[in-house]
ZALUMLUM-906957 format. One line per field, with one value per residue (C-alpha): residue number from 1; residue in three letters; y, z, x. Coordinates in nm, 3 decimals. Layout:
nr = NUM; ... .
rest = ALA; ... .
py = Y; ... .
pz = Z; ... .
px = X; ... .
END
This chain:
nr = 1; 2; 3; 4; 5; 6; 7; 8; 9; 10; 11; 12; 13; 14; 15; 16; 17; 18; 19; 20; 21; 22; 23; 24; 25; 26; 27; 28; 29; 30; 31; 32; 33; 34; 35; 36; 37; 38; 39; 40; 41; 42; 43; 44; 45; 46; 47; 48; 49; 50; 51; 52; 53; 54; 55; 56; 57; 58; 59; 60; 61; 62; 63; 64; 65; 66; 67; 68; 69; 70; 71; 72; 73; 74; 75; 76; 77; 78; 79; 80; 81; 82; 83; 84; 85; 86; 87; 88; 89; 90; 91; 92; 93; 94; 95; 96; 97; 98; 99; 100; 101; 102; 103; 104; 105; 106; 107; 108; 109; 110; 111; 112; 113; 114; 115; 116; 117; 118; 119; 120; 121; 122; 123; 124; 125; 126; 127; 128; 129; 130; 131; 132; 133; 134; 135; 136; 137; 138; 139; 140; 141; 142; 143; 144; 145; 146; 147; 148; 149; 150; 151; 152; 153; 154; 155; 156; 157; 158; 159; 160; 161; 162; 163; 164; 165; 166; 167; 168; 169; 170; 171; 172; 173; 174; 175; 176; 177; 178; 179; 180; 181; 182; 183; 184; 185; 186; 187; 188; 189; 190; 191; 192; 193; 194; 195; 196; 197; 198; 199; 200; 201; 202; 203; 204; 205; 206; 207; 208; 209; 210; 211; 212; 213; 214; 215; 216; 217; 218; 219; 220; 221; 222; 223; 224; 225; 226; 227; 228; 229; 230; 231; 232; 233; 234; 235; 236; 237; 238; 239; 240; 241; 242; 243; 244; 245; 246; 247; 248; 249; 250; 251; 252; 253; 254; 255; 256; 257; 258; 259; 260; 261; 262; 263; 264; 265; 266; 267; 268; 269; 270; 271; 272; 273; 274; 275; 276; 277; 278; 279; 280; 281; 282; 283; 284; 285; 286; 287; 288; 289 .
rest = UNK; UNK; UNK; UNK; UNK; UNK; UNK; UNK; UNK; UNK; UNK; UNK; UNK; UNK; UNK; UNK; UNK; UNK; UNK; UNK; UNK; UNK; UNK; UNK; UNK; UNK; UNK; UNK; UNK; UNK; UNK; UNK; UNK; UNK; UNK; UNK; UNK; UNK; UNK; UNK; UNK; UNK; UNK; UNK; UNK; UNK; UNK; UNK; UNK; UNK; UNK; UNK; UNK; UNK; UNK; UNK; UNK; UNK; UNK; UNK; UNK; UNK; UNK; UNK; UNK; UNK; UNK; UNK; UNK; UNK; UNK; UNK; UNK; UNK; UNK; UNK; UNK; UNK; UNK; UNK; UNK; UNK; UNK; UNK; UNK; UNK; UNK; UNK; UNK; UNK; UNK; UNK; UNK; UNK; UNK; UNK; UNK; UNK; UNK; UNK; UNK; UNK; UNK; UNK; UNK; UNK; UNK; UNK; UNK; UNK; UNK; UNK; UNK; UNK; UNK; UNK; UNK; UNK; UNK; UNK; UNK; UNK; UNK; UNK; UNK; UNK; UNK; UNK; UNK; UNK; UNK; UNK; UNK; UNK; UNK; UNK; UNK; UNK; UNK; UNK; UNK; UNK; UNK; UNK; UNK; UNK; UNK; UNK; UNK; UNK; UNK; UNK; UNK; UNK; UNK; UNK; UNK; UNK; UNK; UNK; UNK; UNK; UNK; UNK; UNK; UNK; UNK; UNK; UNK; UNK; UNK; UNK; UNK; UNK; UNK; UNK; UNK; UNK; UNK; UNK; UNK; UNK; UNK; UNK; UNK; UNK; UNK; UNK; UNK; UNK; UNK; UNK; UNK; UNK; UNK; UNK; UNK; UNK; UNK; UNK; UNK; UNK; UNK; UNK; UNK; UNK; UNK; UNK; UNK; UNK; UNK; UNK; UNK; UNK; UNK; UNK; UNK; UNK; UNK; UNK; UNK; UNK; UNK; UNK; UNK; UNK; UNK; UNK; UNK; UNK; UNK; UNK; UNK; UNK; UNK; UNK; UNK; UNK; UNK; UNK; UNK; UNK; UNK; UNK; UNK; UNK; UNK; UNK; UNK; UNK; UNK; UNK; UNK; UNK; UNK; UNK; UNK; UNK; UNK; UNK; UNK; UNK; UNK; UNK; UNK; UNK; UNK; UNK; UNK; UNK; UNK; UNK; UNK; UNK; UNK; UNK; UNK; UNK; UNK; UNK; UNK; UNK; UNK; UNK; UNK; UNK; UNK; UNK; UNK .
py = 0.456; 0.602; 0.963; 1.219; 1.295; 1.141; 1.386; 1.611; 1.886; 1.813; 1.536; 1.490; 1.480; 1.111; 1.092; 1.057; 1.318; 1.030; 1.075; 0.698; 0.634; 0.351; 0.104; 0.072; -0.277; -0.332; -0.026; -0.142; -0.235; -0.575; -0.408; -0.289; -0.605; -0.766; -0.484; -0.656; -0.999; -0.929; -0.745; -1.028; -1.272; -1.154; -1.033; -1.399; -1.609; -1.358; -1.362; -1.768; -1.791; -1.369; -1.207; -1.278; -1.650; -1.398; -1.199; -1.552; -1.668; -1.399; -1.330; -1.702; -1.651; -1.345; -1.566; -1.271; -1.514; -1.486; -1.310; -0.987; -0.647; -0.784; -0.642; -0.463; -0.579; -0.991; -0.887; -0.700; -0.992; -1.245; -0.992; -0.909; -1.254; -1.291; -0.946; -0.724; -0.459; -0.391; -0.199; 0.101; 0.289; 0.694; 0.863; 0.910; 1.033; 1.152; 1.396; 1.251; 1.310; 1.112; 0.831; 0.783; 0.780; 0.524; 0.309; 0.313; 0.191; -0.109; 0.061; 0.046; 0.274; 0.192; 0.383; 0.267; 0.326; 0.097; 0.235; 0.208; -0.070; 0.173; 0.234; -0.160; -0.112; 0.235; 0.493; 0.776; 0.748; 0.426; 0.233; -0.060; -0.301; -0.131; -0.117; -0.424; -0.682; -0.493; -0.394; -0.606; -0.933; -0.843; -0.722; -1.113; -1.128; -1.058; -0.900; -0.672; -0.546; -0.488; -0.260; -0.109; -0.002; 0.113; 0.299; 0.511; 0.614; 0.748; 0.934; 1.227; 1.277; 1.308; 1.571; 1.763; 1.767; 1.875; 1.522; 1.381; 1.397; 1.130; 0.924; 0.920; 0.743; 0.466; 0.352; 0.409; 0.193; -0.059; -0.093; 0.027; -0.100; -0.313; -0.660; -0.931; -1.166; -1.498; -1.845; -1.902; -1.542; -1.186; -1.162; -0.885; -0.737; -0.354; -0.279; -0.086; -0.380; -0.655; -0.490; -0.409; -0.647; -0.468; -0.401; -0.726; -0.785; -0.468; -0.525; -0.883; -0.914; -0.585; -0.529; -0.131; -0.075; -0.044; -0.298; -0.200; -0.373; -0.180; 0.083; 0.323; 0.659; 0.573; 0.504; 0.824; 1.044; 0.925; 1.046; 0.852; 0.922; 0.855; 0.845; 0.548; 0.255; 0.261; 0.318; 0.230; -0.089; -0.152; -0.494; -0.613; -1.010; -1.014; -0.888; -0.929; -0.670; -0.390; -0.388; -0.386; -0.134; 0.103; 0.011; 0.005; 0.340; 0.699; 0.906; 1.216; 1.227; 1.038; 1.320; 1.595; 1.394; 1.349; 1.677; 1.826; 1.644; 1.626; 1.383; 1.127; 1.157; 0.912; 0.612; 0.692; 0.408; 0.498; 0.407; 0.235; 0.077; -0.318; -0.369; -0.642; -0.560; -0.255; -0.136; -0.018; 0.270; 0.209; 0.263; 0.571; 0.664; 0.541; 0.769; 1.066; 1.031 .
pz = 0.684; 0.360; 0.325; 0.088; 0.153; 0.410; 0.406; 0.689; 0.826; 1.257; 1.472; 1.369; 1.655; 1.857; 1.719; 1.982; 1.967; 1.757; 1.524; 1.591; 1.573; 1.660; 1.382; 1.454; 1.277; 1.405; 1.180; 0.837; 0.642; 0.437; 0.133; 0.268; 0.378; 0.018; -0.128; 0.030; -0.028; -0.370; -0.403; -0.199; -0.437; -0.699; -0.617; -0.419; -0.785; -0.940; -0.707; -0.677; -0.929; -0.886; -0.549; -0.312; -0.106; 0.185; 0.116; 0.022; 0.375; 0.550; 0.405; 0.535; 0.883; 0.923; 0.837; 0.555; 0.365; 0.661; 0.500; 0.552; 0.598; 0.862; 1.227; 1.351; 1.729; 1.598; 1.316; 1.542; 1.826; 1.513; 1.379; 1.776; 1.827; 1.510; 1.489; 1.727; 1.529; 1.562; 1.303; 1.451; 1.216; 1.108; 0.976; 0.656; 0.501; 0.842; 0.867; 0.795; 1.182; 1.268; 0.980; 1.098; 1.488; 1.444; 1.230; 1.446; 1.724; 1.499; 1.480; 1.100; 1.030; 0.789; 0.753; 0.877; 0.506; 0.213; -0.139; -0.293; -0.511; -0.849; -0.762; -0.748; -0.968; -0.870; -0.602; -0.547; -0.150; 0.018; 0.189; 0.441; 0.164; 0.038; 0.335; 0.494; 0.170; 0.065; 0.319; 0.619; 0.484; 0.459; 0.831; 0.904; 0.761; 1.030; 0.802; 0.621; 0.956; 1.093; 0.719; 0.821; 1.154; 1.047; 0.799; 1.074; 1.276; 0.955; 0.886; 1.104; 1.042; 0.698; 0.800; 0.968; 0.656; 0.412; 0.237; 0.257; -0.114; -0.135; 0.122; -0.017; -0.332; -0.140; 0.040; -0.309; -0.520; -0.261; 0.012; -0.252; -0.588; -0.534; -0.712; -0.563; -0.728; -0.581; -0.770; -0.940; -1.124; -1.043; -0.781; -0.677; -0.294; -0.312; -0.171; -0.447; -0.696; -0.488; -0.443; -0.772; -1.038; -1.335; -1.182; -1.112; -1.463; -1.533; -1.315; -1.453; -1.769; -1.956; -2.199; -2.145; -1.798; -1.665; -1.464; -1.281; -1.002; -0.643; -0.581; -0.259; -0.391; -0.760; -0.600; -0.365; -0.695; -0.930; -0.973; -1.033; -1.102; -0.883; -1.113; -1.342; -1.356; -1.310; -1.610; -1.385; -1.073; -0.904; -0.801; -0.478; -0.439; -0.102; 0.184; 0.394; 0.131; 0.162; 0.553; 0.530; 0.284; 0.520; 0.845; 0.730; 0.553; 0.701; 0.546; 0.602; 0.401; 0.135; 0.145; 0.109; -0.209; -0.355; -0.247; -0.465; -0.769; -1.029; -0.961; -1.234; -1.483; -1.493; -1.729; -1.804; -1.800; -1.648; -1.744; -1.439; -1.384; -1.389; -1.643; -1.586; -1.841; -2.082; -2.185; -2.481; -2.259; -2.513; -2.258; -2.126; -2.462; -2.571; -2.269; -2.356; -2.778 .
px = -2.182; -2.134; -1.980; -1.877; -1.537; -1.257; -0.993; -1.017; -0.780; -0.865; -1.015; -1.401; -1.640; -1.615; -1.255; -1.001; -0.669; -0.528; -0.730; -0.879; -1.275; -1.469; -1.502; -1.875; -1.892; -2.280; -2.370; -2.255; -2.549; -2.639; -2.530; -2.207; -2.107; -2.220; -2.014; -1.767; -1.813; -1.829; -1.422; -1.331; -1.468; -1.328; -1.008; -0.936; -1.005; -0.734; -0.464; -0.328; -0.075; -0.030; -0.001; 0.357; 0.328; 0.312; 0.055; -0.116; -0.040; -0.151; -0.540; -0.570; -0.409; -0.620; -0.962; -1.038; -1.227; -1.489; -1.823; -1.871; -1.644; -1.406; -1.456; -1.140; -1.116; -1.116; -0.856; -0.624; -0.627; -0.538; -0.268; -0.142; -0.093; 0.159; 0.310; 0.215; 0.027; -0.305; -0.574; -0.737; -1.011; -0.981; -1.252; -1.050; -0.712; -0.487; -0.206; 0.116; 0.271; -0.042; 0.018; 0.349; 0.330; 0.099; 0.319; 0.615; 0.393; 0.270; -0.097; -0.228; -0.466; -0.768; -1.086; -1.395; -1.591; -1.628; -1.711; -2.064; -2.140; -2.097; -1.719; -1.629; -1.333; -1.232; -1.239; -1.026; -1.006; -0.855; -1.172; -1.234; -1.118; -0.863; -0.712; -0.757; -0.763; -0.466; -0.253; -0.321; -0.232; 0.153; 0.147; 0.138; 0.500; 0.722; 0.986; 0.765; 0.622; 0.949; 0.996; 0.663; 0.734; 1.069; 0.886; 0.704; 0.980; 1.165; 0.867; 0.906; 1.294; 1.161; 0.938; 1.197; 1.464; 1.183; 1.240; 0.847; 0.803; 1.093; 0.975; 0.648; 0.769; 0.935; 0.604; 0.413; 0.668; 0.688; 0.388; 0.140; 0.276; 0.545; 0.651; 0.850; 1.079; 1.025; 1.112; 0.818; 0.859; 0.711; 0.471; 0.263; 0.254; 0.130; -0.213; -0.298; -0.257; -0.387; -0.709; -0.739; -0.894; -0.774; -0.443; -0.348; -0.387; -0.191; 0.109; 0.236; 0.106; 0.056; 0.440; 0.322; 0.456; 0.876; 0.947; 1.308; 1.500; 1.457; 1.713; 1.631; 1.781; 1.637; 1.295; 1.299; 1.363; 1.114; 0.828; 0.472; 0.046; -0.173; -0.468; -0.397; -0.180; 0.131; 0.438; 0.699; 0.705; 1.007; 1.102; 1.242; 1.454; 1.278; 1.147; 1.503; 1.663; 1.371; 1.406; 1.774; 1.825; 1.562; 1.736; 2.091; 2.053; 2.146; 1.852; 1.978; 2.269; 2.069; 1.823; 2.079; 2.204; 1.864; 1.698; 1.979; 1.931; 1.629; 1.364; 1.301; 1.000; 0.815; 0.862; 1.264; 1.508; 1.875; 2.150; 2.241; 1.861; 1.847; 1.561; 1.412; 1.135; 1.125; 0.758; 0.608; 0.427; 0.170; -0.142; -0.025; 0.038; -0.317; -0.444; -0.312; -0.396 .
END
C-alpha cells in the first residue's frame, strides 16, 4: 500500500466527495503490519512513567496493543461506543474545509499508509501509526473530544477571517505537541511526541527546549518548525481548562487582536509567560553551527 506522496489537491479515484477511502485492511502486507508491531513496541516500553494517564487509558480501551496495523471499522465501533467519533481513512494530507467538517462531526481522519521500515524514526507525512498510536488514544477522553470537536467547528470561522495560520498553532502546540501537568509532574499528550521515540525523550528530559504555561492568544501568535523538535511546548493544568478556554472564547475579536500584532519567533520568553522551564536552546543551536 505504499506510495510516494499523500498530499493531493482533489478526490483520488475510489475516494468519496469527502475525501474518505476505504481502509482496505486485507491489503496491508506481512511487513506492513510488522512495521507496525515494531513502533508499537517500542514506543509502548517508553511511554509508562511519560505519556498523560489518559492517553495511557485510552491505547488500552482501544485494544491497540492487538498485533498488527489496527483495522478502522473494529477501532471506530470501540471509540463510538465511548465517544462517539469514529476514524475514517484519506488517501493522504486533506484540505483544511475537509479536515475540519470532519472534526466537528466527531470523524478523525487518518490515512490508510504506514511508512517503510527505513523511516522508523522519521517521516515527513503523518501515516497509519502516526495517526492512530498518536492521536486516537486521547479521543477516548471525553473532555479532549469535546476540545476536538470544538476544534472543527472553529475551523471554518477561521477560514473566513483569514486567521488559519493562528489556529494552526493552537492544534500544533496542543493536539500535536502538547504537555500536561498532572501530579506526578509533566506528561506528554501530542501525537507528534507520543509517536515519536526520540521525542519523547526530547520533550521531558532534554534542558534545550521552552517549556511555558498555555496561554490561547500567546499560543495563536507564536510561531514553530515543523522539521525538528520542538524549542518551545506549552503546558496545559488539564484537559477541563483547554476545552474551556476554546469554548468560552469569542475568536473573532481575538483574531482581530492577534492578526494585528507580530507573531512570536520562535524560542522567545515574554515577559508575561509562566516559565515553567527555561532552555539552553543548545540543540537548535548545535543544528544550525
Amino acid at each position: 500500500m505504499a506510495q510516494d506522496t499523500h498530499v493531493l489537491d482533489r478526490p483520488p479515484e475510489g475516494a468519496s466527495a469527502d475525501w474518505t477511502i476505504p481502509q482496505n485492511w486485507q491489503a496491508y502486507t506481512a511487513e506492513e503490519h510488522a512495521t507496525w508491531d515494531k513502533l508499537y513496541a517500542r514506543q509502548a516500553k517508553l511511554l509508562p512513567g511519560r505519556a498523560s494517564k489518559a492517553y495511557l487509558k485510552g491505547l488500552d480501551a482501544l485494544r491497540l496493543s492487538d498485533s498488527g496495523i489496527p483495522n478502522f471499522e473494529e477501532l471506530s465501533e470501540r471509540l463510538m461506543k465511548l465517544t462517539g467519533w469514529q476514524v475514517v481513512a484519506v488517501p493522504g494530507l486533506v484540505p483544511d474545509d475537509v479536515f475540519f467538517d470532519h472534526m466537528a462531526n466527531r470523524r478523525f481522519v487518518a490515512g490508510n499508509f504506514i511508512r517503510r521500515p527505513d523511516q522508523l524514526d522519521y517521516i515527513q507525512e503523518p501515516d497509519v501509526f502516526h495517526d492512530v498510536f498518536g492521536h486516537v488514544p486521547m479521543l477516548t477522553d471525553p473532555v479532549f473530544a469535546d476540545y476536538l470537536e470544538a476544534y472543527g467547528r472553529g475551523g471554518n470561522r477561521a477560514l473566513e477571517l483569514g486567521a488559519l495560520k493562528q489556529l494552526g498553532r493552537l492544534y500544533w502546540y496542543t493536539v500535536e505537541f502538547g504537555l500536561i501537568r498532572e501530579d506526578d509532574g509533566l506528561r506528554i499528550y501530542g501525537a507528534g511526541i507520543v509517536s515519536s521515540s526520540a521525542e519523547s525523550h526530547f520533550a521531558l528530559e532534554s534542558d534545550s527546549p521552552n517549556r511555558i504555561g498555555f496561554d490561547l492568544k500567546r499560543v495563536m501568535r507564536t510561531d514553530y518548525r515543523i522539521d525538528d523538535f520542538q524549542q518551545n511546548y506549552f503546558v496545559i493544568p488539564s484537559y477541563e481548562a483547554l476545552l474551556r478556554a476554546t469554548v468560552e472564547t469569542d475568536f473573532a475579536p481575538l483574531y482581530g487582536e492577534i492578526l494585528g500584532q507580530p507573531d512570536i519567533p520562535i524560542a522567545e520568553i515574554l515577559l508575561g509567560d509562566e516559565v515553567i522551564t527555561r532552555g539552553t536552546q543548545d540543540y537548535a543551536k548545535g543544528k544550525a553551527a
